[in-house]
N, C-alpha and C positions, 0 to 999 in steps of 0.2 A: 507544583507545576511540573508537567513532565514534557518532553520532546521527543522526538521520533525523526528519523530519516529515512526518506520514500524517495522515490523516482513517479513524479509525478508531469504528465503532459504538458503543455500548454493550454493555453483556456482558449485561445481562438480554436485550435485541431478539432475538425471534426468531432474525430471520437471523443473527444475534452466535452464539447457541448453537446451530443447525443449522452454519454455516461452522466453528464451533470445534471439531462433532462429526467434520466430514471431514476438517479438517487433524490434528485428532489434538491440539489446543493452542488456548489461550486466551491470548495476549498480553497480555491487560491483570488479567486476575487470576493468572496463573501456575499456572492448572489444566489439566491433561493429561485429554486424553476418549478414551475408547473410539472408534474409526474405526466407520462404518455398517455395514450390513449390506444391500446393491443389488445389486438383481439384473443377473446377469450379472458381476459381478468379488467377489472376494475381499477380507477387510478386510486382508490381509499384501497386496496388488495395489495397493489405495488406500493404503496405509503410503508403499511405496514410489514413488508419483504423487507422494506429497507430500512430501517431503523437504526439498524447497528451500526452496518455501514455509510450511509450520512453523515453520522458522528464524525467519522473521518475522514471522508470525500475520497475522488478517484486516486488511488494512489497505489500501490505498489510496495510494499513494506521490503526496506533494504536493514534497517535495525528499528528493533520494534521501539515500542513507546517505553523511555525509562526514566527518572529521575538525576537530575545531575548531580554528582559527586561536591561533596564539600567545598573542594580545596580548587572547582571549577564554575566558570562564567559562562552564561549565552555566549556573551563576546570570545570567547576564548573557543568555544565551539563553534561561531562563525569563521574565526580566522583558520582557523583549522579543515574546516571544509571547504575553504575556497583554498588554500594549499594542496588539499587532496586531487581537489577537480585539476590540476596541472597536472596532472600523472597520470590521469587516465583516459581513456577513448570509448568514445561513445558506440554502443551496441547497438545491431540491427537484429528487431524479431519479424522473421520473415513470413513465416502466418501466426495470426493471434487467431483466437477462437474461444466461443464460450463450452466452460465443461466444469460438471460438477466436480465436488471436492469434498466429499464426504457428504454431510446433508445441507452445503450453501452451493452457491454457483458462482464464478469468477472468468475472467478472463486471464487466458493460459498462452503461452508459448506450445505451438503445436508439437516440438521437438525442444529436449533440453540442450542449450547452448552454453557450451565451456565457459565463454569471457565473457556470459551475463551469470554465471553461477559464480565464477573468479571473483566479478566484481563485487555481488554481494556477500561474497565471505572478507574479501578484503574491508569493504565497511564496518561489518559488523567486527572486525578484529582490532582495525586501528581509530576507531570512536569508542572501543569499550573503556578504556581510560576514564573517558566520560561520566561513563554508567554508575551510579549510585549501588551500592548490595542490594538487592531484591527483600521486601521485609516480608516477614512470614507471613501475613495477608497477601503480598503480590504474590508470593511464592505458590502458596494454597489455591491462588484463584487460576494455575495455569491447570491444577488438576492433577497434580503428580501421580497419584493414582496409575493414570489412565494413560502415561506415556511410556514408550518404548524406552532400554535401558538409553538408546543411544540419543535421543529426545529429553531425558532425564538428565544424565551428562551436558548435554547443553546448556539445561534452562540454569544447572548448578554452575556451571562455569562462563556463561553468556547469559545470560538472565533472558533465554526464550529459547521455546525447544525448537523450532523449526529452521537454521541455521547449518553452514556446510552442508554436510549429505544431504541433511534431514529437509534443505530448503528446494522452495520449489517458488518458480516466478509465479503471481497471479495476482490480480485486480478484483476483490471484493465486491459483486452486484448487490448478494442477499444475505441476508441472517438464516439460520436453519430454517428448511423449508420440508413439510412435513411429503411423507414419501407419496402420498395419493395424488398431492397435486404437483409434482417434478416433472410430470412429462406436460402441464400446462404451463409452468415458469418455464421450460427450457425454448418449450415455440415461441415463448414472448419474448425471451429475451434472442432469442435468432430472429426474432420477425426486426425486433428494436435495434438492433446489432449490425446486421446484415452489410448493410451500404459503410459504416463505419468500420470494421473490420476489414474490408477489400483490399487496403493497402500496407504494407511492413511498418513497423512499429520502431522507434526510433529511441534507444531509452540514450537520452543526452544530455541530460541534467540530473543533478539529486535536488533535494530538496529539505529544511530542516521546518516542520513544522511543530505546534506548541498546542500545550491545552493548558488552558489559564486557570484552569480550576478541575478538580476531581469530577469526572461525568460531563462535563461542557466541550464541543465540539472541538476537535481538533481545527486550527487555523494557519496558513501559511505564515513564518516567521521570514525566508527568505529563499532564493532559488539559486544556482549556480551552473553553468551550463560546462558542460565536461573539456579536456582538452581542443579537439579539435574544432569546437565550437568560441575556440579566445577566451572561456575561462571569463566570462563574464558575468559578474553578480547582474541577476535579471527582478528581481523582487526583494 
């Protein structure tokens, strides 16, 4: 079993049920949606865009998915993270937008924001306690290979290279998307986006979610909503 901590919406938000209609899935209630209906691709075309990302629902990766440490509990990781959510304050992202990221597409922070990159280093530093050593299969599947020295230093000392520097806020829509057809997922998902997007983005909660078995969707285990929000376990 492993667990992961996202910053994940709420499921009434707009953008919660518009993102939940294109992946095909809702993360935190465990409801399955009907895929859209955009012009210019097919809902079996956006099925298959999304595959990866369903697995894990709308979320926002603050510390990636890792196995818990021996000598630690869920429960110990729950109390822990509703201790943390008291120390901290909830960020505003003032335009969100969708933009590709190598060869998938996500939703981005128009501008990098200090105290949403603070926060998620500070996650990833005081939940790595947590974090089980990475075994040479997990290790192997990030691709060592193919990462920058400072990327490689991560994943050896955080078990994921994209962290501090290396991190960048974004919300997962697709799995790699082959280059001929990016300028037709990019209008679909600005056509599907549009009205959801118009408003600032509130990241006020983390979230600890679970995968109950190797390859099986990741599911909401609980939510906590940050300081100014009372710090209230909400799932």
């Amino acid at each position: 079993m492993r667990y992961a901590i996202y910053f994940t919406p709420p499921s009434d938000l707009f953008l919660t049920r518009v993102a939940s209609s294109w992946l095909g899935r809702d993360a935190v209630t465990g409801v399955s949606w009907p895929h859209p209906k955009v012009a210019g691709m097919t809902q079996n075309e956006v099925a298959c865009l999304t595959v990866a990302p369903r697995r894990y629902g709308f979320h926002a990766t603050l510390k990636a998915p890792f196995r818990l440490a021996e000598h630690f509990t869920a429960d110990a990781l729950s109390r822990m993270a509703e201790r943390f959510c008291r120390e901290v304050e909830p960020v505003i992202v003032p335009t969100a937008r969708i933009e590709r990221l190598g060869a998938f597409f996500a939703i981005t922070s128009e501008n990098r924001i200090e105290k949403l990159d603070a926060l998620a280093a500070r996650v990833v530093a005081v939940f790595d306690k947590f974090r089980a050593p990475l075994s040479e299969r997990e290790f192997q599947r990030r691709e060592p290979d193919s990462l920058s020295a400072a990327q490689l230093r991560n994943l050896q000392n955080w078990g994921y290279p994209s962290v501090f520097d290396e991190f960048r806020f974004h919300m997962t829509l697709t799995g790699p998307v082959d280059a001929a057809d990016r300028g037709r997922v990019a209008a679909a998902l600005e056509e599907h986006f549009a009205e959801a997007l118009s408003a600032p983005l509130e990241i006020d909660r983390i979230a600890i979610y679970r995968e109950p078995e190797e390859g099986a969707p990741f599911v909401l285990q609980e939510m906590f909503e940050l300081a100014a929000s009372k710090n209230r376990r909400i799932a």
